[in-house]
PDB file with SEQRES, HELIX, SHEET and CRYST1 records, atoms N, CA, C and O in Angstrom:
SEQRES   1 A   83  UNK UNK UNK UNK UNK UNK UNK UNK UNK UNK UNK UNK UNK          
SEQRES   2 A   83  UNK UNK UNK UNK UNK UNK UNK UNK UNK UNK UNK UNK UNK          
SEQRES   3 A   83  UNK UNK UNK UNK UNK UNK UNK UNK UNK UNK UNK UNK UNK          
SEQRES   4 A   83  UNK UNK UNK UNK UNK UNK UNK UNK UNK UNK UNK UNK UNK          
SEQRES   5 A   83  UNK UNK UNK UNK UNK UNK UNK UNK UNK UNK UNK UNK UNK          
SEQRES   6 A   83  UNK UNK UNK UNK UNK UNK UNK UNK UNK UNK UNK UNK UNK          
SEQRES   7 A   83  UNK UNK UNK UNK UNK                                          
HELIX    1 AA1 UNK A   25  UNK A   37  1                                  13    
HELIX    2 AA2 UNK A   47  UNK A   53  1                                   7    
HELIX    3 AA3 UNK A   59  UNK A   66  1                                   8    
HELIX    4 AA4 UNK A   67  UNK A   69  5                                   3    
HELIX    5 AA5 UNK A   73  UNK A   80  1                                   8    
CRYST1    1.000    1.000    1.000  90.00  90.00  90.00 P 1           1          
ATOM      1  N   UNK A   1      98.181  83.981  82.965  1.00  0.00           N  
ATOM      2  CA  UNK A   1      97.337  84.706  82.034  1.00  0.00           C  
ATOM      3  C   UNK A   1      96.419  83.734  81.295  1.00  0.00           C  
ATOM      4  O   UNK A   1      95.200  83.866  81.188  1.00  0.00           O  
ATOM      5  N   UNK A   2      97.118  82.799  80.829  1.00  0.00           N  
ATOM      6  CA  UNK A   2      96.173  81.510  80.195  1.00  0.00           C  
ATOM      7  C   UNK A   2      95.209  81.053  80.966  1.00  0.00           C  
ATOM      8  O   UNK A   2      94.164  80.555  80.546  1.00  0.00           O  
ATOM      9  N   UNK A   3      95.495  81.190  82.049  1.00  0.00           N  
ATOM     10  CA  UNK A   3      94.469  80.381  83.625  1.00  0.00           C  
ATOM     11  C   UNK A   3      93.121  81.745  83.229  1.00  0.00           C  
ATOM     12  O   UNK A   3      91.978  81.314  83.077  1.00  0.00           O  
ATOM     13  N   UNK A   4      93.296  82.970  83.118  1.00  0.00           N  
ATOM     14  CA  UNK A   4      92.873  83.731  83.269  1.00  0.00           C  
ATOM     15  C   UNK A   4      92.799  84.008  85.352  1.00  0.00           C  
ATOM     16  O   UNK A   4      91.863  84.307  86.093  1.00  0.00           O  
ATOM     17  N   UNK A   5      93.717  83.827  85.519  1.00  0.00           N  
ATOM     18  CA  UNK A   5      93.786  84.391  87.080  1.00  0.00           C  
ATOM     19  C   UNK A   5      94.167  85.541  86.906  1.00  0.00           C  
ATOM     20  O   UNK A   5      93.618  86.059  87.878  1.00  0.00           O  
ATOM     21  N   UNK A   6      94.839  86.581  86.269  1.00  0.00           N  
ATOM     22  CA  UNK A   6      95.467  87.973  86.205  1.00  0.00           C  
ATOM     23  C   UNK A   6      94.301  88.945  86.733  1.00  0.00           C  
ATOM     24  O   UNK A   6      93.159  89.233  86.375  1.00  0.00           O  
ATOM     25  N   UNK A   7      95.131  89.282  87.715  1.00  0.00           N  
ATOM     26  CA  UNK A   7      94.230  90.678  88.127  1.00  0.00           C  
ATOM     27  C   UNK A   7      95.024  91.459  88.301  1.00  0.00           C  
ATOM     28  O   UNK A   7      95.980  91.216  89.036  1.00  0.00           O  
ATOM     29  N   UNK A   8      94.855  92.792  87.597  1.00  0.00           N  
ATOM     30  CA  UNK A   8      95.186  93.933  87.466  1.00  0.00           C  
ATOM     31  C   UNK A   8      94.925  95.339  88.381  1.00  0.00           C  
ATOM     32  O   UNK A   8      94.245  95.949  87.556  1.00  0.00           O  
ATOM     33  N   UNK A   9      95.001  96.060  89.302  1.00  0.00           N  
ATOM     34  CA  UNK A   9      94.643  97.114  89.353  1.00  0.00           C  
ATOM     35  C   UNK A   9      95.418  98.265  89.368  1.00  0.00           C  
ATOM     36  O   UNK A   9      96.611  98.116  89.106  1.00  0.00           O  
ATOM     37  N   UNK A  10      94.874  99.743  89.694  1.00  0.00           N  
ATOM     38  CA  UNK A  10      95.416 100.805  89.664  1.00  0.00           C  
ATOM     39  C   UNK A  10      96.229 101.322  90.838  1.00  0.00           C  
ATOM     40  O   UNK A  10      95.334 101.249  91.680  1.00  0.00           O  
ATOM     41  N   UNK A  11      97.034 101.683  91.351  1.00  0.00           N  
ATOM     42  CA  UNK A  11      97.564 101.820  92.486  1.00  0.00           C  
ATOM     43  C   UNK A  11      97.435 103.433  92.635  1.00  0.00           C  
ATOM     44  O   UNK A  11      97.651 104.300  91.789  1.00  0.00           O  
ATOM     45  N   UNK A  12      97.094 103.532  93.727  1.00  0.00           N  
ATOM     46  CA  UNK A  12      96.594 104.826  94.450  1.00  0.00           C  
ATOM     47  C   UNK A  12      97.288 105.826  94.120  1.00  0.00           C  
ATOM     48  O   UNK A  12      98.364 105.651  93.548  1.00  0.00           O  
ATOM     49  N   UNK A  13      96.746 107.281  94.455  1.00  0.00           N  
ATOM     50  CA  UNK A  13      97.863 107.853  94.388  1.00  0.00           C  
ATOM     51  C   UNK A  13      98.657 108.156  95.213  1.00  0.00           C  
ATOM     52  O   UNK A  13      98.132 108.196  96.326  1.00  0.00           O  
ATOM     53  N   UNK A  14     100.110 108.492  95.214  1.00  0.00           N  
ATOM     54  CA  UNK A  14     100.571 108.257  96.424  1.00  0.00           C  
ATOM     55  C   UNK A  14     101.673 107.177  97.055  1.00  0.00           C  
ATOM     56  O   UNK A  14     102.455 107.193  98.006  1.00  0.00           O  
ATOM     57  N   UNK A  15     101.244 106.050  95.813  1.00  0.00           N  
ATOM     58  CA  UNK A  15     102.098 104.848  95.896  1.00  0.00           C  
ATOM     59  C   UNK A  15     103.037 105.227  95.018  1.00  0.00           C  
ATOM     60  O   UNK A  15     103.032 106.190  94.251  1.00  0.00           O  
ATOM     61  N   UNK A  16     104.106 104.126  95.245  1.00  0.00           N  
ATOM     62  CA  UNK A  16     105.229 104.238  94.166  1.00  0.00           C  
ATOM     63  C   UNK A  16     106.326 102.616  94.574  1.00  0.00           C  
ATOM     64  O   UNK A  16     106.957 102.114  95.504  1.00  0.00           O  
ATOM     65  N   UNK A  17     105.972 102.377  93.214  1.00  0.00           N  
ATOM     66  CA  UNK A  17     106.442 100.903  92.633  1.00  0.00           C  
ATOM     67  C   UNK A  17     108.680 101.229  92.708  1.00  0.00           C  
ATOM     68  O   UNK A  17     109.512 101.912  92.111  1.00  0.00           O  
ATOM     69  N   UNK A  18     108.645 100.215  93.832  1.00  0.00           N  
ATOM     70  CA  UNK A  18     110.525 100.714  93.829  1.00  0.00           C  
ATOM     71  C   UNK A  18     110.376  99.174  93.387  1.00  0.00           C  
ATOM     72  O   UNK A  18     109.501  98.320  93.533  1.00  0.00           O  
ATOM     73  N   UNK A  19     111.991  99.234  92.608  1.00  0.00           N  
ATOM     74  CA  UNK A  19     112.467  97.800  91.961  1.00  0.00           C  
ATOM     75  C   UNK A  19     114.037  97.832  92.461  1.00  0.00           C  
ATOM     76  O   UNK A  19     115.033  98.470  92.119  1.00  0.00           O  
ATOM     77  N   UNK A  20     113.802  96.996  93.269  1.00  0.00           N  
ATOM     78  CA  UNK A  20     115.200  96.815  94.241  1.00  0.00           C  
ATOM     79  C   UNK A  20     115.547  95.911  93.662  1.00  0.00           C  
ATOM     80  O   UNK A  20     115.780  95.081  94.541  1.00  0.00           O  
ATOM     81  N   UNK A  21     115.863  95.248  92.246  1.00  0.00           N  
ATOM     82  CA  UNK A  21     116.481  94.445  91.499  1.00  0.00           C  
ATOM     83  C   UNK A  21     118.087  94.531  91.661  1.00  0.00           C  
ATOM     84  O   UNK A  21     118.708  93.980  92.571  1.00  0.00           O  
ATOM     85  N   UNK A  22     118.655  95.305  90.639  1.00  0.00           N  
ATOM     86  CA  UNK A  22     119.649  95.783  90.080  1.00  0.00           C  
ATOM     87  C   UNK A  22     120.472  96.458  91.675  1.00  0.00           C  
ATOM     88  O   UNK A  22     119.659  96.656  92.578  1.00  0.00           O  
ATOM     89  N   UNK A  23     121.984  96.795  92.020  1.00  0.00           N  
ATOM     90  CA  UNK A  23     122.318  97.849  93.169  1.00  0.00           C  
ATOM     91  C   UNK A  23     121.712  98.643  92.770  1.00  0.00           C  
ATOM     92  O   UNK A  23     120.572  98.613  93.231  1.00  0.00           O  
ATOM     93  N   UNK A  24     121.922  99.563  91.958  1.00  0.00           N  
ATOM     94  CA  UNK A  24     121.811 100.867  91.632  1.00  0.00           C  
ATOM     95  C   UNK A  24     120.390 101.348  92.096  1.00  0.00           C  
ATOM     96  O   UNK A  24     120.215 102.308  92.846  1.00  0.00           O  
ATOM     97  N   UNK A  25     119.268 100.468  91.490  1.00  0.00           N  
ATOM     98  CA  UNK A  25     117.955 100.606  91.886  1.00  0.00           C  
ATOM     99  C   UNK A  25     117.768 100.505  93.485  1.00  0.00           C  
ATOM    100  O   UNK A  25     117.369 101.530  94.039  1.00  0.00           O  
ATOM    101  N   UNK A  26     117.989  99.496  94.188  1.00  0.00           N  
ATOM    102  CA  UNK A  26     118.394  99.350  95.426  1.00  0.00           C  
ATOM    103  C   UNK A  26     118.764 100.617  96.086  1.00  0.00           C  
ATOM    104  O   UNK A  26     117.921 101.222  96.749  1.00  0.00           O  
ATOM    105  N   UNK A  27     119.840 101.010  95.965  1.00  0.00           N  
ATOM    106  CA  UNK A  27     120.228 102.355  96.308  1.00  0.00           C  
ATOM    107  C   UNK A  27     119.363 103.434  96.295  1.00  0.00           C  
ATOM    108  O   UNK A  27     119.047 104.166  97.233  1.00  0.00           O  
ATOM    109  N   UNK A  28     118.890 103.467  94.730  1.00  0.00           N  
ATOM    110  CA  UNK A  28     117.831 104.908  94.372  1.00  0.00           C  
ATOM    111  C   UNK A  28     116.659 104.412  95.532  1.00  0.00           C  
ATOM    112  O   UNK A  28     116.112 105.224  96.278  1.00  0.00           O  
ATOM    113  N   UNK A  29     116.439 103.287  95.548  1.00  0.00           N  
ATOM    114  CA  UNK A  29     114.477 103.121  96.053  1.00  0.00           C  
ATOM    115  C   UNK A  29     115.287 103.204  97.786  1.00  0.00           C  
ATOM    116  O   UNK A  29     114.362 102.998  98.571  1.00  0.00           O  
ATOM    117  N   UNK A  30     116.143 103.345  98.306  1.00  0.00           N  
ATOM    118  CA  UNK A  30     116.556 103.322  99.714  1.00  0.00           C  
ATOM    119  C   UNK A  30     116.489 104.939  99.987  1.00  0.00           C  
ATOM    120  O   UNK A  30     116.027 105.493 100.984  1.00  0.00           O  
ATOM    121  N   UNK A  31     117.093 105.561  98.794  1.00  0.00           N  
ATOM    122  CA  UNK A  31     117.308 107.388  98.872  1.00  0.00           C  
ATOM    123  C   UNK A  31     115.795 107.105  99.241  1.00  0.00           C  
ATOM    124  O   UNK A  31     115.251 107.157 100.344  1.00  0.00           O  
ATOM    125  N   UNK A  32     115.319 106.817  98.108  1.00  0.00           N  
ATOM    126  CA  UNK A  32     113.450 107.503  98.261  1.00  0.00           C  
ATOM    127  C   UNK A  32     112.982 107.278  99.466  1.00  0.00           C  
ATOM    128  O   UNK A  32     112.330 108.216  99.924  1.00  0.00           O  
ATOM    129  N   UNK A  33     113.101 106.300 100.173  1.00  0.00           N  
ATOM    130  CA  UNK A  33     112.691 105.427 101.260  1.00  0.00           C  
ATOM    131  C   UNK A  33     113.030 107.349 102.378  1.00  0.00           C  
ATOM    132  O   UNK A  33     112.254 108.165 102.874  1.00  0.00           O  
ATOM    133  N   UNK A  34     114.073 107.284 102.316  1.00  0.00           N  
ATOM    134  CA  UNK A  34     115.255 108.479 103.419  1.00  0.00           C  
ATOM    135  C   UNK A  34     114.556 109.867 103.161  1.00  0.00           C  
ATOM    136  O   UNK A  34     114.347 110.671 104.070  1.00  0.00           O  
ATOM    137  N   UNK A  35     114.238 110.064 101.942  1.00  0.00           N  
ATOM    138  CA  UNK A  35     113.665 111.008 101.636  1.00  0.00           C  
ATOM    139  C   UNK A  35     112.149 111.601 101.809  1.00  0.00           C  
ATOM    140  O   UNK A  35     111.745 112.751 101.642  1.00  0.00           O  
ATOM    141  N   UNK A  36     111.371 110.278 102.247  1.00  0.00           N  
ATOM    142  CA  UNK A  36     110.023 110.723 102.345  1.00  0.00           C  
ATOM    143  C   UNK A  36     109.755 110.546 103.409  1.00  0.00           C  
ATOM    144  O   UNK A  36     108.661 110.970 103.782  1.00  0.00           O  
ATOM    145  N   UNK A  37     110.625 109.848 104.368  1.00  0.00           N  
ATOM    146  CA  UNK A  37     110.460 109.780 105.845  1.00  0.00           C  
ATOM    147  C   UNK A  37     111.159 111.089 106.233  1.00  0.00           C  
ATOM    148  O   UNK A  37     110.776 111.489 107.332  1.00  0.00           O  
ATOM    149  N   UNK A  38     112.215 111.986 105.553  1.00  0.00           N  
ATOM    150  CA  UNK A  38     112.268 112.846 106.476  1.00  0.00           C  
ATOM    151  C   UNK A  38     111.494 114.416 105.978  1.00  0.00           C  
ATOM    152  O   UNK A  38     111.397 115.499 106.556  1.00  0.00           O  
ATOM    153  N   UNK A  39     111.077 113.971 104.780  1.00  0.00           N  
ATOM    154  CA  UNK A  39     110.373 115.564 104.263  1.00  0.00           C  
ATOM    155  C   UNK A  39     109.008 115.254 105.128  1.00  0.00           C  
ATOM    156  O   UNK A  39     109.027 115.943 106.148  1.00  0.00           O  
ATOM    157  N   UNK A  40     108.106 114.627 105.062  1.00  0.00           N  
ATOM    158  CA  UNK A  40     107.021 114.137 105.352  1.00  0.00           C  
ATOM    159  C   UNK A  40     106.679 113.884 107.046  1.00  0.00           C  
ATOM    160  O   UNK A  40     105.750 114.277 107.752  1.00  0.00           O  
ATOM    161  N   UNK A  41     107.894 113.037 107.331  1.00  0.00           N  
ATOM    162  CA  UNK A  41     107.956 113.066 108.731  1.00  0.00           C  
ATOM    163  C   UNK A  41     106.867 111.328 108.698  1.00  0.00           C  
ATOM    164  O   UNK A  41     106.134 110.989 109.626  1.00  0.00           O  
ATOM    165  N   UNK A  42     106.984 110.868 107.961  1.00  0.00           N  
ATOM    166  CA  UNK A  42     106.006 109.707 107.916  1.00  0.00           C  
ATOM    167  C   UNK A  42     107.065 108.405 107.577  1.00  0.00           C  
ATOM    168  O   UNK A  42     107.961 108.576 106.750  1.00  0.00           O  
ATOM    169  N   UNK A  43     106.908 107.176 108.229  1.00  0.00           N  
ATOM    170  CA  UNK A  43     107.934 106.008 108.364  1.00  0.00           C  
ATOM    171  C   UNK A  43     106.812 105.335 106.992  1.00  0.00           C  
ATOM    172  O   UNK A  43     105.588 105.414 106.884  1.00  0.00           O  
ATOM    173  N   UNK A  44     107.781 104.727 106.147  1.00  0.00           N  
ATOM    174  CA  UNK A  44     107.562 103.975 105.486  1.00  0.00           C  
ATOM    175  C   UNK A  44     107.808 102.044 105.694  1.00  0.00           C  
ATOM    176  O   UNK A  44     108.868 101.457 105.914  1.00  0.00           O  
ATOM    177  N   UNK A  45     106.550 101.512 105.541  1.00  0.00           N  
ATOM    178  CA  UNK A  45     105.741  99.882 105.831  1.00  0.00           C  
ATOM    179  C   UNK A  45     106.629 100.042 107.202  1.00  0.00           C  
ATOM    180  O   UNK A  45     107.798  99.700 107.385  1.00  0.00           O  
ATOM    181  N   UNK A  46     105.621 100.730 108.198  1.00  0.00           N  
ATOM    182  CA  UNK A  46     105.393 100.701 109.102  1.00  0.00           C  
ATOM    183  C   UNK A  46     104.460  99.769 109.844  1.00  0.00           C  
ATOM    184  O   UNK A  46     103.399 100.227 110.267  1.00  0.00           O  
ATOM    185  N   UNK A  47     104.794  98.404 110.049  1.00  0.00           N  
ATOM    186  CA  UNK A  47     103.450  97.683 110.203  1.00  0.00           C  
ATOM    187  C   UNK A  47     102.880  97.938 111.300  1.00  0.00           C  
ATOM    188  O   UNK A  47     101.743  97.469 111.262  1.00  0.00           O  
ATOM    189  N   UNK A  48     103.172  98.638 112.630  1.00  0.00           N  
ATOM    190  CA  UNK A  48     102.799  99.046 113.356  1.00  0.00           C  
ATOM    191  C   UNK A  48     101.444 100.110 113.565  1.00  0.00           C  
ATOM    192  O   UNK A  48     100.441 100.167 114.276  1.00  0.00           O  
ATOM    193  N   UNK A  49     101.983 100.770 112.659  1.00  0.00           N  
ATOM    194  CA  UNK A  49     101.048 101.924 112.531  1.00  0.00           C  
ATOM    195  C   UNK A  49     100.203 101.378 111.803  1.00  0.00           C  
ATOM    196  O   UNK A  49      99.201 101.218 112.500  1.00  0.00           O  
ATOM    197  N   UNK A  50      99.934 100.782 110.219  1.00  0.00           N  
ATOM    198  CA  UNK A  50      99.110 100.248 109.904  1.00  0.00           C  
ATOM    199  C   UNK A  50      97.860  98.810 110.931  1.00  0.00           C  
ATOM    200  O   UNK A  50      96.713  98.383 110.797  1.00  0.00           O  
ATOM    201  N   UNK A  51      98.698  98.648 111.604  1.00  0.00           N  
ATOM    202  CA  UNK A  51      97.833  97.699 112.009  1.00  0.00           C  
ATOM    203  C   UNK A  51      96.939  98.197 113.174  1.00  0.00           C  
ATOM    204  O   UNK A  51      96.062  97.480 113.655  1.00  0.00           O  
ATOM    205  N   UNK A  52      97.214  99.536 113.637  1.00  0.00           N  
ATOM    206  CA  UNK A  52      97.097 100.431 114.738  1.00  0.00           C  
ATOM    207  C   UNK A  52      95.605 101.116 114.024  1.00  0.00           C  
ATOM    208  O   UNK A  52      94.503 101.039 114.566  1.00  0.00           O  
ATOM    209  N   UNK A  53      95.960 101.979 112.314  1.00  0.00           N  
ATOM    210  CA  UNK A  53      95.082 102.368 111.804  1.00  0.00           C  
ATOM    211  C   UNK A  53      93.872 101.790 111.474  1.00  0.00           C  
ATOM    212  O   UNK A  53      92.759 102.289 111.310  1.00  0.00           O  
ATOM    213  N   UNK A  54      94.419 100.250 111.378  1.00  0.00           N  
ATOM    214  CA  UNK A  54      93.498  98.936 110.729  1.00  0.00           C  
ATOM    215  C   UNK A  54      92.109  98.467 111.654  1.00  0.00           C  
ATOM    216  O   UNK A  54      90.964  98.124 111.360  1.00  0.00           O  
ATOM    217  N   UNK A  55      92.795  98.632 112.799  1.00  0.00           N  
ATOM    218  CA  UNK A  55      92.167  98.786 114.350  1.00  0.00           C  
ATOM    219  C   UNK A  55      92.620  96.783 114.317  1.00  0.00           C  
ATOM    220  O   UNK A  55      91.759  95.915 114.460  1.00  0.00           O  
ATOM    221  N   UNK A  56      93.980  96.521 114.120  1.00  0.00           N  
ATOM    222  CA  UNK A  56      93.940  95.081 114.697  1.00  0.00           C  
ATOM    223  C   UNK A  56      94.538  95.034 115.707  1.00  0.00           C  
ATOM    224  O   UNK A  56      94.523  94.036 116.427  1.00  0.00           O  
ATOM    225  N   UNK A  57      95.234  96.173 115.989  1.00  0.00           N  
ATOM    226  CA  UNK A  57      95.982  96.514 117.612  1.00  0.00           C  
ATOM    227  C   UNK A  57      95.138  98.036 118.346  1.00  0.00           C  
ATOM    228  O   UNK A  57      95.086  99.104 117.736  1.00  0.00           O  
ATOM    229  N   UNK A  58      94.713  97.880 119.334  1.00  0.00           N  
ATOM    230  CA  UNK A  58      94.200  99.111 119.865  1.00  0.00           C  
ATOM    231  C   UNK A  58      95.703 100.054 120.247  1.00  0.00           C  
ATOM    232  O   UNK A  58      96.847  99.775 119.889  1.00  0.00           O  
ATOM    233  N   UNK A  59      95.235 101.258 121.104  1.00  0.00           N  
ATOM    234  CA  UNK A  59      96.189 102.197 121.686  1.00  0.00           C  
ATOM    235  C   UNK A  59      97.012 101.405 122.515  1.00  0.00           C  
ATOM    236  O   UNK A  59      98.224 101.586 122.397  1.00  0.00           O  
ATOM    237  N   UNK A  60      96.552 100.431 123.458  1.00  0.00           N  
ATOM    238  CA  UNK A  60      97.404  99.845 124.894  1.00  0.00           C  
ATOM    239  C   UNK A  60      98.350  99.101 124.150  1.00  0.00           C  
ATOM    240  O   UNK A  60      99.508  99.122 124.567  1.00  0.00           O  
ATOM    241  N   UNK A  61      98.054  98.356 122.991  1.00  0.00           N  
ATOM    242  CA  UNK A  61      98.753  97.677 122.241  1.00  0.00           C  
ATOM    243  C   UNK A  61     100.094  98.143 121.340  1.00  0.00           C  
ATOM    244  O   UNK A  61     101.257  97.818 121.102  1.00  0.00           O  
ATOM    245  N   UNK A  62      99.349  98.871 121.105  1.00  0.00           N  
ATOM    246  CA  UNK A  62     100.746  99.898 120.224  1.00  0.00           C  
ATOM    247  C   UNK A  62     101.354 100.283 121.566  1.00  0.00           C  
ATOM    248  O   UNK A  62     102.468  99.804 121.778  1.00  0.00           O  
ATOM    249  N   UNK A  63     100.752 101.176 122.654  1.00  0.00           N  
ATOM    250  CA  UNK A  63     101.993 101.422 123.704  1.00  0.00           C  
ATOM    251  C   UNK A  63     102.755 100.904 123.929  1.00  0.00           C  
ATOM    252  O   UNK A  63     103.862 101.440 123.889  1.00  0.00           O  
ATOM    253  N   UNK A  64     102.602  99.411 124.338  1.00  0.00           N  
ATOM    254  CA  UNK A  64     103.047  98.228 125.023  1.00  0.00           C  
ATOM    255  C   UNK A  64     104.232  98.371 123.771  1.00  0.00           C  
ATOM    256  O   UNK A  64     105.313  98.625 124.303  1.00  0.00           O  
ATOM    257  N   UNK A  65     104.358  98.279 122.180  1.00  0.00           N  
ATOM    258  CA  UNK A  65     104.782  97.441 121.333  1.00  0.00           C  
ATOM    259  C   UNK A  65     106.106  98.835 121.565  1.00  0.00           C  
ATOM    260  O   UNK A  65     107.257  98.625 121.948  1.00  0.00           O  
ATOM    261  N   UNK A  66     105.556 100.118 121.231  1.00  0.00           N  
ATOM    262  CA  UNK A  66     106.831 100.981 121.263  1.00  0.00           C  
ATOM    263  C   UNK A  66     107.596 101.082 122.687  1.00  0.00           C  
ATOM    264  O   UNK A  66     108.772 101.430 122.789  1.00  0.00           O  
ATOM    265  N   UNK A  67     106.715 100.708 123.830  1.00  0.00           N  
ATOM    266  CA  UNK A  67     107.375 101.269 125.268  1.00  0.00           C  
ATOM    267  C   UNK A  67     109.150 100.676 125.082  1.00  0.00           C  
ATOM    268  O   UNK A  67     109.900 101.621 125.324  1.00  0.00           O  
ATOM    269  N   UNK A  68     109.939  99.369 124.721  1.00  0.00           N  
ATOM    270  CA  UNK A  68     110.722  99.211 124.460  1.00  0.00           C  
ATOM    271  C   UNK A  68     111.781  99.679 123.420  1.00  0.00           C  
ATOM    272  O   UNK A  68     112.983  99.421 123.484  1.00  0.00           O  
ATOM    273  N   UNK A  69     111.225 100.328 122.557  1.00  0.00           N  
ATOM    274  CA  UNK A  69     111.554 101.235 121.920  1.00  0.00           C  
ATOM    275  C   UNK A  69     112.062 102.671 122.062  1.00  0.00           C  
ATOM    276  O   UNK A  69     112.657 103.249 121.153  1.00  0.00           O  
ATOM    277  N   UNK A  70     111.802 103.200 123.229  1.00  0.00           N  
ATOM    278  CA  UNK A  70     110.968 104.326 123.112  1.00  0.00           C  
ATOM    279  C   UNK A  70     112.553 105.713 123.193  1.00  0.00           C  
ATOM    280  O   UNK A  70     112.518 106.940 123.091  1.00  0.00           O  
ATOM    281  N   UNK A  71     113.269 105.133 123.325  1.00  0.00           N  
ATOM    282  CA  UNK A  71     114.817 105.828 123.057  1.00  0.00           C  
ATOM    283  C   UNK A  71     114.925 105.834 121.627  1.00  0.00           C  
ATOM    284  O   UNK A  71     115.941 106.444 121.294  1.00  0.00           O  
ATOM    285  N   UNK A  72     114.339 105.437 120.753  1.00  0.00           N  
ATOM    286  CA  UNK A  72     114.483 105.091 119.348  1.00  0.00           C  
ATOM    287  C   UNK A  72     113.709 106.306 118.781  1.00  0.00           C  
ATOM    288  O   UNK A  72     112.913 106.894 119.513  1.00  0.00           O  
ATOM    289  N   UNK A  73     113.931 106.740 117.391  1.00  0.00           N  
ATOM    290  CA  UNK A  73     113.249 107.238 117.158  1.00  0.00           C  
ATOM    291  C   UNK A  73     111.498 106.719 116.415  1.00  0.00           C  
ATOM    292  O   UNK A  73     110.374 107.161 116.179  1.00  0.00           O  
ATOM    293  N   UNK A  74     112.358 105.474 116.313  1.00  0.00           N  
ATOM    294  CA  UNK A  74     110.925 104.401 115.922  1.00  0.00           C  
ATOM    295  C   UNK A  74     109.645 104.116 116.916  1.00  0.00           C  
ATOM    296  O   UNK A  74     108.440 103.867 116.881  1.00  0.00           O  
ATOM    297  N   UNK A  75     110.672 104.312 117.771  1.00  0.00           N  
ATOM    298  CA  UNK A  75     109.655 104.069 119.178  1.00  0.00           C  
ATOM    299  C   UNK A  75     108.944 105.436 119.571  1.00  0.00           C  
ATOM    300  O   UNK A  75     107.831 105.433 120.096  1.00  0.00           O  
ATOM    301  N   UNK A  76     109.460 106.299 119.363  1.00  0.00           N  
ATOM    302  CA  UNK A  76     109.007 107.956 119.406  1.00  0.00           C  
ATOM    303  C   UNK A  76     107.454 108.351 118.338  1.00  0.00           C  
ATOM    304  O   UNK A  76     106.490 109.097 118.514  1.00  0.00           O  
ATOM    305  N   UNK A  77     107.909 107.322 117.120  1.00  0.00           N  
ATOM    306  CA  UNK A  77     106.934 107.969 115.701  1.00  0.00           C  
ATOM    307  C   UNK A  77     106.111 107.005 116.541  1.00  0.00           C  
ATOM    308  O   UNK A  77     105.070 107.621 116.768  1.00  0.00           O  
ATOM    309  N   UNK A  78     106.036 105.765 117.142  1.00  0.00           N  
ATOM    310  CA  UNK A  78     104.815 104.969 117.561  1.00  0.00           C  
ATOM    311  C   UNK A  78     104.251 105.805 118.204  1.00  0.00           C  
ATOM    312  O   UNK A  78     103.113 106.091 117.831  1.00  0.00           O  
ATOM    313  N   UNK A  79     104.966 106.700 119.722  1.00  0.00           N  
ATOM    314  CA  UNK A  79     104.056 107.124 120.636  1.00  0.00           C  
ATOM    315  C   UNK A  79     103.372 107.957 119.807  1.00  0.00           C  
ATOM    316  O   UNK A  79     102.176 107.820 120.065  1.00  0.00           O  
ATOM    317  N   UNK A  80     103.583 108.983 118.688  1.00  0.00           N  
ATOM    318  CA  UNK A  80     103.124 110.193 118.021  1.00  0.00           C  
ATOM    319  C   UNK A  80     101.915 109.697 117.433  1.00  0.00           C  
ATOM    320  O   UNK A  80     100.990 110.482 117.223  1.00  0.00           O  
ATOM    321  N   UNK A  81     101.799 108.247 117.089  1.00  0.00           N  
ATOM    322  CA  UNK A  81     100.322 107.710 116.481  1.00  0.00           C  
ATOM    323  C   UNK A  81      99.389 107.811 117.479  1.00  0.00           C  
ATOM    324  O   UNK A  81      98.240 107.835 117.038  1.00  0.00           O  
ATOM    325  N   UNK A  82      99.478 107.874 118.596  1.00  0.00           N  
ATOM    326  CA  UNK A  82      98.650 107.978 119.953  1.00  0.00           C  
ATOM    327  C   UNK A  82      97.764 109.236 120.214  1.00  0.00           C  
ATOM    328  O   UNK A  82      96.645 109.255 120.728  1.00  0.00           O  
ATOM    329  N   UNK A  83      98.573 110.375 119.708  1.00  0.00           N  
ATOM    330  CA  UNK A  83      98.634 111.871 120.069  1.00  0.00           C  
ATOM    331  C   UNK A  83      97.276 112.034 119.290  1.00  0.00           C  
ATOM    332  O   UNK A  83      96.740 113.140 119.208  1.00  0.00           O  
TER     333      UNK A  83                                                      
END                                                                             
């Protein structure tokens, strides 16, 4: 703060700040984690998909990355980014 390096911003909406400090917190921010992947149907820090959306991996790329996967259900939400 003295440096004046502090940068501040607003976080989207949509985000949500978990503090996996404490167990207890740990626990709660893991429910949340369980909970919005299955109401939503959307994987949370998915770097896959982000980097897919980002365009730093094309389609062949993501195929390639889930084809080993693809019994998984991780490997399943990859092919669904394709669709």
């Amino acid at each position: 703060l003295e440096m004046g390096a502090l940068e501040v911003g607003v976080l989207d909406r949509g985000t949500a700040w978990l503090d996996t400090g404490p167990f207890g917190s740990l626990q709660q921010a893991g429910q949340f984690v369980e909970v919005i992947e299955e109401r939503q149907g959307l994987k949370v820090g998915c770097i896959e998909e982000v980097a897919y959306e980002q365009g730093f991996i094309d389609a062949t790329q993501l195929r390639e990355i889930a084809q080993p996967l693809v019994k998984s259900g991780y490997g399943q939400y990859l092919l669904k980014l394709l669709k």
